[in-house]
Backbone as CSV, one residue per row, in Angstrom:
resi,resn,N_x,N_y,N_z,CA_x,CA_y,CA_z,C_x,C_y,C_z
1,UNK,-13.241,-4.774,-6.231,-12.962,-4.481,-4.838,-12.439,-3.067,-4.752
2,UNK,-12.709,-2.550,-3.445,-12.447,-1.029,-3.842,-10.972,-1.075,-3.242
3,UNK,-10.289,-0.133,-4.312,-8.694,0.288,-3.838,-8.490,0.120,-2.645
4,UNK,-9.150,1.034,-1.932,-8.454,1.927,-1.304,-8.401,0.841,0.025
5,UNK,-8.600,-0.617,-0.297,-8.081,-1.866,0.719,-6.320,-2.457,0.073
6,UNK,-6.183,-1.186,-1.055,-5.044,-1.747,-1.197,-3.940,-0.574,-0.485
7,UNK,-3.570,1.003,-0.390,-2.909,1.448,-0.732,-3.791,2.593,0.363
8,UNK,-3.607,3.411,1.302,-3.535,4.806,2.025,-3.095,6.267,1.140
9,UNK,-4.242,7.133,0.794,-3.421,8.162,0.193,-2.092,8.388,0.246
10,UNK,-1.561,8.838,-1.014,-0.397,9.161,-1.033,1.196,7.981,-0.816
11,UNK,0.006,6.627,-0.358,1.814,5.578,0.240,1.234,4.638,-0.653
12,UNK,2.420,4.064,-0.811,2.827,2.684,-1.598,2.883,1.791,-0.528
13,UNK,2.511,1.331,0.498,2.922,0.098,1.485,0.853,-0.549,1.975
14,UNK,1.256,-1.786,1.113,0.085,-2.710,0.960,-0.340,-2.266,2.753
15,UNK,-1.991,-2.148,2.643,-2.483,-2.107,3.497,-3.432,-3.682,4.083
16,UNK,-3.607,-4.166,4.921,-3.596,-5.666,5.333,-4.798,-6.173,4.210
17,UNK,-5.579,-5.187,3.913,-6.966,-5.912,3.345,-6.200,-6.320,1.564
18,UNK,-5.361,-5.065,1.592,-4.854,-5.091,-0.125,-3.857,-6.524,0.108
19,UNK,-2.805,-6.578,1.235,-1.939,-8.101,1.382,-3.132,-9.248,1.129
20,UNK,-4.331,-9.188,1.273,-4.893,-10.622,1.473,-5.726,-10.782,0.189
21,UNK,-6.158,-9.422,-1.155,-6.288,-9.335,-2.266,-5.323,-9.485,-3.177
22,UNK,-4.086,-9.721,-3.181,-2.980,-9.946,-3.645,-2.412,-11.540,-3.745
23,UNK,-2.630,-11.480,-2.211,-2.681,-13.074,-1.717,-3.307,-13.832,-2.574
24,UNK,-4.173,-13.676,-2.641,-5.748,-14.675,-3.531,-5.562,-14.715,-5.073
25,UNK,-4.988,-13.281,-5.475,-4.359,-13.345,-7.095,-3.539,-14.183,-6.996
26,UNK,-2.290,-14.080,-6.419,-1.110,-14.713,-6.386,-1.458,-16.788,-6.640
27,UNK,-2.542,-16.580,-6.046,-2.808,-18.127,-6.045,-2.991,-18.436,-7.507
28,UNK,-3.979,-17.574,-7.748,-4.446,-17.952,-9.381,-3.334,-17.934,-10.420
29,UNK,-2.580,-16.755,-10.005,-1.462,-16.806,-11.006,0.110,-17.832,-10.790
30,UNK,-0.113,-18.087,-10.041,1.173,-18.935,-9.127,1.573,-20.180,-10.514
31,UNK,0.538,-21.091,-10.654,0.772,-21.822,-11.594,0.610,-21.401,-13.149
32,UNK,0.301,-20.684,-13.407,0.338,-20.230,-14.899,2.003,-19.533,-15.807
33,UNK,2.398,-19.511,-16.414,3.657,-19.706,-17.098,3.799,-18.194,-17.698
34,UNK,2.568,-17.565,-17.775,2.939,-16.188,-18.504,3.723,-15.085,-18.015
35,UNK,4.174,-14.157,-18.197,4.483,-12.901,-17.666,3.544,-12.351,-17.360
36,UNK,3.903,-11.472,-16.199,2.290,-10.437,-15.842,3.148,-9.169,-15.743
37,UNK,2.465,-8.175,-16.069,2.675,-6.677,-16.261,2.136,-5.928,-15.015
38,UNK,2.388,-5.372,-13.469,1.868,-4.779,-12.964,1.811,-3.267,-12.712
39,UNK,0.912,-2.628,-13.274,0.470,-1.092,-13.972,0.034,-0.363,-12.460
40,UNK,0.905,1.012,-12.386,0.235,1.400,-11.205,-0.412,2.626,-12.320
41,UNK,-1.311,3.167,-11.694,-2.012,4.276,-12.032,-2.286,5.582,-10.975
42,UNK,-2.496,6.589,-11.493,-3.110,7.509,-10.542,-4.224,8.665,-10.564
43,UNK,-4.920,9.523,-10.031,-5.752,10.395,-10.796,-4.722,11.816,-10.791
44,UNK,-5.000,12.846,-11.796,-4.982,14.178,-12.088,-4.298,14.790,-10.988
45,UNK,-4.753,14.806,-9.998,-4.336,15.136,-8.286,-2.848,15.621,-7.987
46,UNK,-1.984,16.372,-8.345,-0.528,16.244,-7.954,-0.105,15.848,-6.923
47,UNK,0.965,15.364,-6.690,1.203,14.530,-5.245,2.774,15.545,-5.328
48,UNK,3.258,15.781,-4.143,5.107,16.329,-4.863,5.198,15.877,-3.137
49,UNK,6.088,14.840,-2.581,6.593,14.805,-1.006,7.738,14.967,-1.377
50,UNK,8.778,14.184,-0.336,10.070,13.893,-0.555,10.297,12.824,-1.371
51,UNK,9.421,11.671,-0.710,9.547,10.064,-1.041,9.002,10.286,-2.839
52,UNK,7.915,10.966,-2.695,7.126,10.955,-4.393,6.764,12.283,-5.037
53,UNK,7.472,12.558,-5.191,7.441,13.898,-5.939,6.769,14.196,-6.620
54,UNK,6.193,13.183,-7.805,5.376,13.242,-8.682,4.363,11.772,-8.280
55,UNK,3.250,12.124,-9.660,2.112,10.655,-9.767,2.827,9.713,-9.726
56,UNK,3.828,10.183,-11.015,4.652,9.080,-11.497,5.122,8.470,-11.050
57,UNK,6.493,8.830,-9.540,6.612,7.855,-9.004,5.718,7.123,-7.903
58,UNK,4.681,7.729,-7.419,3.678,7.009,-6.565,3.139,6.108,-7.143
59,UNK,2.826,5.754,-8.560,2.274,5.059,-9.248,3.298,3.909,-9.390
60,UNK,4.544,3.916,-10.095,5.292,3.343,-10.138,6.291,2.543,-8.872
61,UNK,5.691,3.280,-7.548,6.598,2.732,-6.013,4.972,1.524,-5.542
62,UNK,4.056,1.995,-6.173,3.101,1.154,-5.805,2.564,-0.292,-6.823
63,UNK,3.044,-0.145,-8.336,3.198,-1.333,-8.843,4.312,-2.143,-8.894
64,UNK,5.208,-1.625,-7.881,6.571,-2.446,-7.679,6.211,-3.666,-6.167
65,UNK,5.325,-2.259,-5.367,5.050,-3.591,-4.091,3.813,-4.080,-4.366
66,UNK,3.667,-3.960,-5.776,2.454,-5.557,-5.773,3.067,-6.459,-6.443
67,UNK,4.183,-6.108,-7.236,5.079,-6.941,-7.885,6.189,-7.422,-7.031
68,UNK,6.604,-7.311,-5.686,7.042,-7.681,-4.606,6.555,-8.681,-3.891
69,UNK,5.805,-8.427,-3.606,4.094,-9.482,-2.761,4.059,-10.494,-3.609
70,UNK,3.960,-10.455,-5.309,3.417,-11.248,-5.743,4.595,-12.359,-5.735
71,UNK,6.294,-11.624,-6.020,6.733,-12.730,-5.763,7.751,-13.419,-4.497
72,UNK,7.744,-12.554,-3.623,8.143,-13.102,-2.223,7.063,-13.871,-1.588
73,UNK,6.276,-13.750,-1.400,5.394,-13.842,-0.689,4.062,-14.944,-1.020
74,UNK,3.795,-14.976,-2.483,2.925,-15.296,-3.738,3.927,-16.561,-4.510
75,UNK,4.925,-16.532,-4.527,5.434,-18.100,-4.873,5.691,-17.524,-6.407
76,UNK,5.178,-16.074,-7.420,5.666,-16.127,-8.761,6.893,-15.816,-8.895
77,UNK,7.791,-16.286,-9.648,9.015,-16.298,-10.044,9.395,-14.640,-10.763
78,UNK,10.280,-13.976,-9.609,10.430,-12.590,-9.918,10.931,-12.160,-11.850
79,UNK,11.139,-13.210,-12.513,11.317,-13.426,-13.626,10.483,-13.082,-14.898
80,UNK,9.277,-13.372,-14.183,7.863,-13.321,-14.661,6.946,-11.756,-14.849
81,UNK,7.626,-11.121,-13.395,6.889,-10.230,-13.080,7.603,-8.599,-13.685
82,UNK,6.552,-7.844,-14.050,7.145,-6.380,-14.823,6.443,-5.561,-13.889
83,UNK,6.826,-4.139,-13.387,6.411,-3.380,-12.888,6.455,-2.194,-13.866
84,UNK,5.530,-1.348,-13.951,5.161,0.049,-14.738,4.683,1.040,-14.035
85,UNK,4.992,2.025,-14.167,3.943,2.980,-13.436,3.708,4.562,-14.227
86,UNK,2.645,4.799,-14.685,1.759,5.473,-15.443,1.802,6.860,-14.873
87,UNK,1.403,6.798,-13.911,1.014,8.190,-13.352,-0.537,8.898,-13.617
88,UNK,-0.831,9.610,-13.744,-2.147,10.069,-14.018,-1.997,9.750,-16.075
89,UNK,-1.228,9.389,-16.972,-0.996,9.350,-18.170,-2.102,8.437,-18.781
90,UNK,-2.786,7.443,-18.217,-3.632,6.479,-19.028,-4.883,6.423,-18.072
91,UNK,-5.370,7.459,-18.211,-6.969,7.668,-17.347,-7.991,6.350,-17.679
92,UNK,-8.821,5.775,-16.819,-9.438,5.062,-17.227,-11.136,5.710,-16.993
93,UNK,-10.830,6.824,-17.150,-12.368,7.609,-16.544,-12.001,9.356,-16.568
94,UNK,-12.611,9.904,-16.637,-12.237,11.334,-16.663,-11.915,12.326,-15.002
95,UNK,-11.077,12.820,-14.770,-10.636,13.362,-13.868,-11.426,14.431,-13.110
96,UNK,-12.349,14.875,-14.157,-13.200,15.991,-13.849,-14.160,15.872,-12.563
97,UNK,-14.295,14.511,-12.195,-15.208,14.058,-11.243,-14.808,13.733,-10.156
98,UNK,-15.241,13.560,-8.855,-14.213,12.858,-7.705,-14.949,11.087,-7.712
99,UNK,-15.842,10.502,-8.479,-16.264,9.146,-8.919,-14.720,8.539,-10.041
100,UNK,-14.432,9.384,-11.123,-13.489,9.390,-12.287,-11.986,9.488,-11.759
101,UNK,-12.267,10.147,-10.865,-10.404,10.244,-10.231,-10.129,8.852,-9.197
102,UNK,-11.415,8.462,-8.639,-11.283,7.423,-7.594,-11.261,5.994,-8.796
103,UNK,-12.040,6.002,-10.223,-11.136,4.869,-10.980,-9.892,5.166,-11.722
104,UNK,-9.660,6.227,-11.470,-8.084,5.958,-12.220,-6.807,6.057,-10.829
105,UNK,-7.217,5.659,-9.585,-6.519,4.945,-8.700,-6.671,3.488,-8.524
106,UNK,-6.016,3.087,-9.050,-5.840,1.896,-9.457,-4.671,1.475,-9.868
107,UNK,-4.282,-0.189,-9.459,-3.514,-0.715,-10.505,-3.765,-2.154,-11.043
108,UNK,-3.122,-2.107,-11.657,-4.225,-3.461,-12.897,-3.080,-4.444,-13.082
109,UNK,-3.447,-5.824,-13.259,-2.624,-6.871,-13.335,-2.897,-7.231,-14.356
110,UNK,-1.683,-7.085,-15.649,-2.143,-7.722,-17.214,-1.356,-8.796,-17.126
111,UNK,-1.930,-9.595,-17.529,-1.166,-11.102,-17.741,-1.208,-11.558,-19.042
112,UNK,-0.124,-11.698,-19.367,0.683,-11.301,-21.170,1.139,-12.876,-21.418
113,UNK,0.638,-13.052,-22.747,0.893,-14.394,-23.466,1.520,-14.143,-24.842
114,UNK,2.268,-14.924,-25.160,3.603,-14.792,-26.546,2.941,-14.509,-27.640
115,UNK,1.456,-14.462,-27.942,0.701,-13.798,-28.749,0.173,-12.343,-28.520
116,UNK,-0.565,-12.005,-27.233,-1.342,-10.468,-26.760,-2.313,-10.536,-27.816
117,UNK,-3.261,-11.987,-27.970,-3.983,-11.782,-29.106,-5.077,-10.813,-29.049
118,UNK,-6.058,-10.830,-27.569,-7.094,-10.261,-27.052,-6.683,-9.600,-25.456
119,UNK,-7.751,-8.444,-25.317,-7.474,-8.332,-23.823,-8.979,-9.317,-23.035
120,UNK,-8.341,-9.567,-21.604,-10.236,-10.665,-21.150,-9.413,-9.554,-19.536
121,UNK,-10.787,-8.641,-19.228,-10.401,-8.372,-18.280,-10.776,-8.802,-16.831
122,UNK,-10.533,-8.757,-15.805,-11.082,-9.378,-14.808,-10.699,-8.302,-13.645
123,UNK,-12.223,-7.649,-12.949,-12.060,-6.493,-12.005,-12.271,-7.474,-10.535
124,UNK,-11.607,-7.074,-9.730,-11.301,-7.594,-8.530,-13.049,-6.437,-7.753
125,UNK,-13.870,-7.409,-7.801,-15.292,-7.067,-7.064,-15.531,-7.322,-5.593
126,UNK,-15.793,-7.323,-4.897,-16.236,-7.905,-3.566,-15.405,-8.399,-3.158
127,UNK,-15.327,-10.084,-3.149,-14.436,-10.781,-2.341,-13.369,-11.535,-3.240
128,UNK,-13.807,-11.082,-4.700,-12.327,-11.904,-5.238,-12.521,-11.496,-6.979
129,UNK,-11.997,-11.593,-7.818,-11.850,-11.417,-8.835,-13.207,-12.256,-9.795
130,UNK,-13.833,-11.472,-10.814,-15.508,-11.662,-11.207,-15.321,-11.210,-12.902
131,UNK,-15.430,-12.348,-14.070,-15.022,-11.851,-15.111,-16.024,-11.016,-15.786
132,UNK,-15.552,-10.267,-16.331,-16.167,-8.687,-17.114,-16.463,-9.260,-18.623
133,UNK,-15.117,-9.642,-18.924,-14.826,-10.319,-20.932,-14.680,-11.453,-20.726
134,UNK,-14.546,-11.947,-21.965,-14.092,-13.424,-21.907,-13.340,-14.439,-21.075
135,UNK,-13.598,-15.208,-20.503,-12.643,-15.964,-19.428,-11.168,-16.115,-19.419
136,UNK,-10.687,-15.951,-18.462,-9.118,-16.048,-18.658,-8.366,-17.511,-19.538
137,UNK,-7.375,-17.089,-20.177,-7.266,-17.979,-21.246,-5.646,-17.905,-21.528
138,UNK,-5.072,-18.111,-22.269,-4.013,-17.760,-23.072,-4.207,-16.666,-23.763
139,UNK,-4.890,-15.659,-23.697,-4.475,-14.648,-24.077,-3.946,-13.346,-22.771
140,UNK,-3.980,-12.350,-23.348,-3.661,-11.199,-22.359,-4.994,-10.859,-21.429
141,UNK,-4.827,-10.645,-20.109,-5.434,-10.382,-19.447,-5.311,-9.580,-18.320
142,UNK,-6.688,-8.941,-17.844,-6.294,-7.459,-17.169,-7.147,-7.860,-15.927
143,UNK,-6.510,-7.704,-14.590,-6.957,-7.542,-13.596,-7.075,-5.828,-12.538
144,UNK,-8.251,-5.165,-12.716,-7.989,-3.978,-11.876,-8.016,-3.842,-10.416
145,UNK,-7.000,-3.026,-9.933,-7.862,-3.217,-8.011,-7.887,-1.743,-8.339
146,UNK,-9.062,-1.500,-7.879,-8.926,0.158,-7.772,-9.023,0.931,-6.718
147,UNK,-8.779,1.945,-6.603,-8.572,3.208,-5.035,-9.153,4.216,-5.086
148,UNK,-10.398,4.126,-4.490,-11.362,5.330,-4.017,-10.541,6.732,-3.607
C-alpha cells in the first residue's frame, strides 16, 4: 500500500487512510504474544523544522504514532510494542532516484519471536497485507507501509 496513506510530508500524525491500515494490522497482531518492533524510516532528503530538525526525529515521531495506534486504539499491550527510528540510516533502495527515496519512506512492522530465527516479510499492497516470504509464523517478521 502506498505510504503516503499513512503520513503527509514532513508530519508524523496518521492520516485517515494510514488510521484504517493500522487498524487492520492491529487486528492481526492483537492476538499474537510476540513483541513487535516499529521502524520509522526516511529518504536522503533533509528535513530541519522546529518540531523535526532532523530525519531522525521525523522518523522516530512517526514510528512512535504507529506504536500509539497500535496500542490505544488496536487493543496491543503497550508492553509489547518498541518504537525506533532510523532516519535516512537503513536505505531500502538507493536515494539517487525519486522511485528509491519514495521506498525508503516507510515504516515497517517487525514482529520478533524469542528465537529471530528467520525474517518472513509481509508488504502492506492494495487493500491489506500480501506475503512476499514465507508465511507468518513464529519467527521474525517484517511488515512495510511505505511513503511515496
Amino acid at each position: 500500500m502506498s505510504g503516503s496513506a499513512l503520513f503527509d510530508s514532513g508530519r508524523a500524525d496518521l492520516k485517515p487512510d494510514g488510521v484504517v491500515l493500522v487498524d487492520s494490522l492491529a487486528v492481526r497482531l492483537r492476538d499474537m504474544t510476540n513483541e513487535v518492533r516499529i521502524e520509522g524510516h526516511t529518504d536522503s532528503v533533509p528535513i530541519s523544522t522546529p518540531l523535526f530538525p532532523s530525519n531522525w526525529e521525523l522518523s522516530s515521531a512517526r514510528a512512535t504514532t504507529v506504536a500509539r495506534r497500535l496500542s490505544e486504539f488496536g487493543g496491543l499491550k503497550a508492553s509489547r510494542l518498541i518504537a525506533a527510528g532510523y532516519g535516512e540510516s537503513r536505505p531500502a533502495a538507493s536515494n539517487d532516484t525519486q522511485e528509491g527515496r519514495a521506498r525508503n519512506r516507510r515504516v515497517d512492522i517487525v514482529i520478533l519471536s524469542a528465537q529471530s530465527v528467520t525474517d518472513s516479510t509481509l508488504r502492506m499492497i492494495g487493500n491489506g497485507p500480501e506475503p512476499v516470504s514465507p508465511p507468518l509464523s513464529q519467527t521474525t517478521a517484517t511488515t512495510t507501509m511505505e511513503r511515496p
